[in-house]
N, C-alpha and C positions, 0 to 999 in steps of 0.2 A: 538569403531569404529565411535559411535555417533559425539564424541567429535574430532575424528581426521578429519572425513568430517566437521562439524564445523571451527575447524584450519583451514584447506585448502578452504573453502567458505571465510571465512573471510579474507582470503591474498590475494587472487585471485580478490575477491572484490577490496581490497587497492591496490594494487599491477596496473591492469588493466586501472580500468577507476577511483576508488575510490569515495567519495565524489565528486558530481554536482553541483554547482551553475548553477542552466538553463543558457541561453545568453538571453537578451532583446529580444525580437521579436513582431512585432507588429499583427502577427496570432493567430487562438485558436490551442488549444492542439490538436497531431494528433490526428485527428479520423480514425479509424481504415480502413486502405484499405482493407481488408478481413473480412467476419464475424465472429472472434472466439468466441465460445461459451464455455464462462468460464469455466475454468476447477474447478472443485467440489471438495472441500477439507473438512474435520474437523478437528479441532483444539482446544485444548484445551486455555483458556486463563489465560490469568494471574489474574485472578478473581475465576479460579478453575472449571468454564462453558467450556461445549461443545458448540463450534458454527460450524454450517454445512453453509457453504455458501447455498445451495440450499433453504433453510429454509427462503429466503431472497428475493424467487421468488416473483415480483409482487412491490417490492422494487427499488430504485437505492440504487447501492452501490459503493461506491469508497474505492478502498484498495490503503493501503500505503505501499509497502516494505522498509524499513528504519534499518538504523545501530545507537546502541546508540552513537558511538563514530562520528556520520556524522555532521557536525554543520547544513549542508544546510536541513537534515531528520528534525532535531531539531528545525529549523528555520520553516519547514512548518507544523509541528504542534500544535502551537494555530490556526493557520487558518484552522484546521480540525476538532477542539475542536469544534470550533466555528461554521463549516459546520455541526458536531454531534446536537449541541442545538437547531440550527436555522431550521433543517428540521428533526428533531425528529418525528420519526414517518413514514418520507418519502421517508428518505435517511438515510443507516447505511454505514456510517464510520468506516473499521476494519485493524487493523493496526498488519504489520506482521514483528518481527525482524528478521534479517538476519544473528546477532552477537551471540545470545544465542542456536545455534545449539546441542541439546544433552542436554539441560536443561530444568529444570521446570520450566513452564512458571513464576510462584508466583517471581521468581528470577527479574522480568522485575518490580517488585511491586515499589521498592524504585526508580527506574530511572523516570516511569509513574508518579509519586508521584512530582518529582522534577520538569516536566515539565508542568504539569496540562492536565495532559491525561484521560477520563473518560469512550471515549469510546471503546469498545474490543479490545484488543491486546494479539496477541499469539505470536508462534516463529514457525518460516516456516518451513519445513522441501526440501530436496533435489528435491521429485517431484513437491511438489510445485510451488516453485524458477523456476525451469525448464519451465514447462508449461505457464511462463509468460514469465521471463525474457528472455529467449534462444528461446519460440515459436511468442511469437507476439514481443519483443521491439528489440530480438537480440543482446541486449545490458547488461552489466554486473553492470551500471555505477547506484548508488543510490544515491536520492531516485529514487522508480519509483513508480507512480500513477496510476492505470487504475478507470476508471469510467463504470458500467455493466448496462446496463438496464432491466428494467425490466421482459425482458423474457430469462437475464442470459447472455445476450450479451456484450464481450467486444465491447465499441462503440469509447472509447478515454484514451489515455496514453501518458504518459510522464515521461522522464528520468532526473530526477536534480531538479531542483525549483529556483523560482526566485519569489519575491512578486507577478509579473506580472500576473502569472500563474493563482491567486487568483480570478481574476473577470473572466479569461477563464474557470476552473473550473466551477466558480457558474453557468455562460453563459450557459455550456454543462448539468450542470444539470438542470438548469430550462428549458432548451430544450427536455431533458428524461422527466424531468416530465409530457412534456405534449403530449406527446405521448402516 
């Protein structure tokens, strides 16, 4: 059952809206017109750790829903390697596939590896996906970003990527941070 919801997430996915390259735009990423309050997941990763979002209270965090097979998910992951190292400590960056539905995370080992990935990645599961993609962005179309602040709050998301996106991110976080 696992792997047949997987199938059908991942066509559904392609099929839809598939792979995003954001459009240029000269604004920051939406910030959210309503307050949601992150929905609380745990996940096992592909490191064999349990990570509880909630564990993360007091944090920013920015998650990534991303497909291995997405060039544009792939494209913005060294710039989240790189949000990982640079605010270590003050920002966790956690990264969720959307392709390896019904599998063990360890499976994501050799892809992470190819791309120079270091920090958490799991594999989402159905409510997961839902409470983001279907509750706040509406949209099916990866990747998609949310950024939470520190008291668990979705405050800003975005659907696709585009380099641009890269200083509106940091923008939005250094903006959580100081808060």
């Amino acid at each position: 059952m696992k792997k047949l919801f997987s199938l059908v997430l991942t066509i559904v996915l392609v099929m839809s809206s598939g792979c995003r390259f954001g459009k240029e735009k000269e604004q920051s990423v939406r910030e959210s017109q309503d307050i949601y309050k992150a929905y609380d997941f745990s996940i096992e990763t592909a490191n064999g750790k349990t990570l509880k979002l909630s564990d993360f209270r007091g944090k920013v965090v920015l998650l990534q829903f991303f497909a291995t097979f997405c060039p544009p998910c792939k494209a913005e992951m060294p710039f989240l390697e790189e949000l990982s190292r640079k605010y270590r400590g003050k920002v966790v960056v956690i990264g969720l596939s959307t392709d390896y539905i019904g599998e063990n995370p360890s499976s994501l080992k050799g892809f992470l590896k190819e791309v120079g990935v270091t920090y958490p990645v799991g594999i989402v599961n159905e409510q997961i996906w839902n409470n983001y993609a279907g509750r706040i962005a509406g949209n099916d179309g990866i990747p998609q970003t949310y950024i939470i602040d520190k008291d668990g709050n979705v405050r800003y998301f975005e659907v696709g990527y585009t380099s641009q996106y890269d200083s509106l991110f940091v923008t939005a976080i250094e903006k959580l941070l100081k808060e």
